[in-house]
C-alpha positions in Angstrom: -21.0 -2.8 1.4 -17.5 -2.6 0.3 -14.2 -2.1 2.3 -11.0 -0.8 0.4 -7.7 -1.6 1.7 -5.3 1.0 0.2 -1.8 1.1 1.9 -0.8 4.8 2.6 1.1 6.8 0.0 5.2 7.5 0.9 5.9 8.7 3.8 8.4 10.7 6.3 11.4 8.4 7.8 12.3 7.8 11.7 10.5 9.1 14.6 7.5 7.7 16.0 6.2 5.1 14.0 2.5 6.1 14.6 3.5 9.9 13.8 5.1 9.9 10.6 3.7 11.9 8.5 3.0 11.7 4.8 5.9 13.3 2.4 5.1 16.2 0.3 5.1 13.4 -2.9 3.2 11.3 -0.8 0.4 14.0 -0.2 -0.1 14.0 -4.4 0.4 10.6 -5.1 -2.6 10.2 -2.5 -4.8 12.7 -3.3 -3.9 11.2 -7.8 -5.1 7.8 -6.4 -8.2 9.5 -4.2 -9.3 11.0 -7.4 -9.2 7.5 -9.5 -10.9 5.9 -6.9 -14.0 8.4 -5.6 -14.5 8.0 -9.1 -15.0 4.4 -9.1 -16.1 3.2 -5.5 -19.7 2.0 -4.9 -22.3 4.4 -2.9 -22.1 1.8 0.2 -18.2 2.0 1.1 -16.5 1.4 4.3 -12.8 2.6 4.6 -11.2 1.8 7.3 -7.1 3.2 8.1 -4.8 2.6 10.6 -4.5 4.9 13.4 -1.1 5.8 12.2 -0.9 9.2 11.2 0.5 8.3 7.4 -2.6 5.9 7.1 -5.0 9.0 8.2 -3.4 11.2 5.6 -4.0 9.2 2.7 -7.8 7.9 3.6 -8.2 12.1 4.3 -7.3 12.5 0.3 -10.4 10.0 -0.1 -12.6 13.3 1.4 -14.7 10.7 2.9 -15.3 9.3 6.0 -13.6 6.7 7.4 -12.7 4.7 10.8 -9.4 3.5 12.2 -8.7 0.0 13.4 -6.2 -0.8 15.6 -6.1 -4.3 13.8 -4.3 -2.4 11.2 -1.6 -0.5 13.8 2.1 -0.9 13.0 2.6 -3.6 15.4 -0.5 -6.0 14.6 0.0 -9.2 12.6 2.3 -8.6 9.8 0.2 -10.7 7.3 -2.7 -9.6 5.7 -4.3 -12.7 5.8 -4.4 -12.0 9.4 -5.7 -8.3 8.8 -7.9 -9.9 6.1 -9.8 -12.2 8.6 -10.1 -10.0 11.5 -11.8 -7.4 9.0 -14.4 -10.3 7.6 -15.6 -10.6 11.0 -15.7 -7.4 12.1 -17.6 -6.4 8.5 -19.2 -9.8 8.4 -20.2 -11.9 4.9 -21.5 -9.4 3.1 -19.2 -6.4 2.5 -17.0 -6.8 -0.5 -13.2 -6.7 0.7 -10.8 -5.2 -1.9 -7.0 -5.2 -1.7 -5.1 -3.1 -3.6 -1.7 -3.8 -4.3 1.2 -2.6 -6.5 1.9 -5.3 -9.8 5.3 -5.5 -8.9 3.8 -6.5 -5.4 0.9 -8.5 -7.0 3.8 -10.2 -9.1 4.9 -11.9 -5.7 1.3 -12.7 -4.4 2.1 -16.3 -4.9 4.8 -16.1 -2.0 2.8 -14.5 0.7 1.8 -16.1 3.8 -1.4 -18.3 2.9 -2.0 -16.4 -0.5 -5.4 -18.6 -1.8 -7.2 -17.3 1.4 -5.6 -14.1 0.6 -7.7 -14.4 -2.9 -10.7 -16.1 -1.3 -10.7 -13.4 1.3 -10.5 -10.5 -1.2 -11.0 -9.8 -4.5 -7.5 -8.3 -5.9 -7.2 -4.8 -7.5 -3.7 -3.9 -9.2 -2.5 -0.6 -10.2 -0.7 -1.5 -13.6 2.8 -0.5 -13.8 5.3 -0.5 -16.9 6.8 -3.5 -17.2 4.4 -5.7 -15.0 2.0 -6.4 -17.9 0.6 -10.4 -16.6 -1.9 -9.7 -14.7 -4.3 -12.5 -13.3 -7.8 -12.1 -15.2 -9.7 -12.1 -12.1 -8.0 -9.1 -10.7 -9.7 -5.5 -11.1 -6.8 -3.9 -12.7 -6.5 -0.4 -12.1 -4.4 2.5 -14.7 -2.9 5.4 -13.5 -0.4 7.3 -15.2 2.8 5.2 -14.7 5.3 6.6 -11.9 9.2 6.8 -12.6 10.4 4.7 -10.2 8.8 1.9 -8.0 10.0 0.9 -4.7 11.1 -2.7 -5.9 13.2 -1.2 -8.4 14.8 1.3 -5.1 15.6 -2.0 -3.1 17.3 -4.0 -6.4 19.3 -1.0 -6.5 20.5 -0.7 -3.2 21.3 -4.4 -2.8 23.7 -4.3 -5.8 25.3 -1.0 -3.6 24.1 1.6 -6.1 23.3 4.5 -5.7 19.2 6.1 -5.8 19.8 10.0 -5.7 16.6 11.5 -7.2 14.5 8.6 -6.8 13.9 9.2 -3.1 13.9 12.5 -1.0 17.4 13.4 0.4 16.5 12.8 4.0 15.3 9.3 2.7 18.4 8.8 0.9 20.8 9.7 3.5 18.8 7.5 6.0 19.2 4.8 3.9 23.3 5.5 4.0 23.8 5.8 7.6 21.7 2.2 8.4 23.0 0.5 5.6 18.7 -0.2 4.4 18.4 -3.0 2.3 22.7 -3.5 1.8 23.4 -7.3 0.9 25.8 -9.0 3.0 28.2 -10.8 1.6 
């Protein structure tokens, strides 16, 4: 058995955190990824989502079925070692658990909270993105037609106080002006 951990697509700012909703770019960047991966998964898979509405959206673009654990609820640990072991013994030994992560995110593995049981925990799939070429050998890399803009890229901007019209929906954008998200204080 296999579990994939897939972390939803983009979704709607503010408002309950459980009942934000997938943007209309998150809905086809979920259902691009669903299609790479119904492709690839094993005939004995497990998915399991959080039960926040986002989360439900994107494992619905799998056209599968799925659970929800609330393990994985906005509010639970914040590490997913944490989110890692609680799924090992809920699945037990043998289901294969595979994270799938971003390379600019896969890039900073090394800083996580308790990153080698991370790895022990999970075998490590990476969507490959332009300019994020080293990638670990023992990671399943994953290619998908390369996106414009990542989200590291969106915060880098943003710290240095420039400006991200076009890279992120208005009501993102404007969101991001009235809280002051990811400003540098100096």
């Amino acid at each position: 058995m296999d579990l994939i951990l897939w972390r939803h697509a983009e979704a709607e700012e503010g408002g309950a955190d459980l009942e934000r909703r997938l943007t209309s770019r998150g809905q086809k960047h979920a259902a691009r990824m669903a299609e790479w991966l119904v492709q690839r998964l094993p005939s004995k898979c497990v998915v399991i989502a959080s039960p926040a509405r986002r989360t439900r959206q994107t494992a619905d673009a799998l056209d599968m079925p799925y659970k929800t654990s609330e393990q994985l609820a906005p509010g639970a640990s914040g590490y997913t070692v944490d989110t890692l072991l609680e799924l090992r013994l809920e699945l037990g030994r043998e289901t294969t658990l595979v994270l799938l992560l971003g390379a600019d995110q896969f890039e900073k593995l090394g800083s996580w909270h308790r990153p080698d049981e991370v790895k022990r925990l999970a075998r490590i799939a990476v969507l490959r993105r332009p300019g994020f070429e080293s990638i670990a050998p023992d990671a399943l890399v994953i290619d998908l037609p390369p996106m414009a803009v990542s989200g590291s890229e969106i915060r880098a901007l943003l710290a240095r106080g420039e400006a991200v019209t076009g890279m992120v929906p208005d009501a993102v954008a404007s969101y991001i002006a009235e809280h002051g998200v990811y400003r540098t204080v100096h």
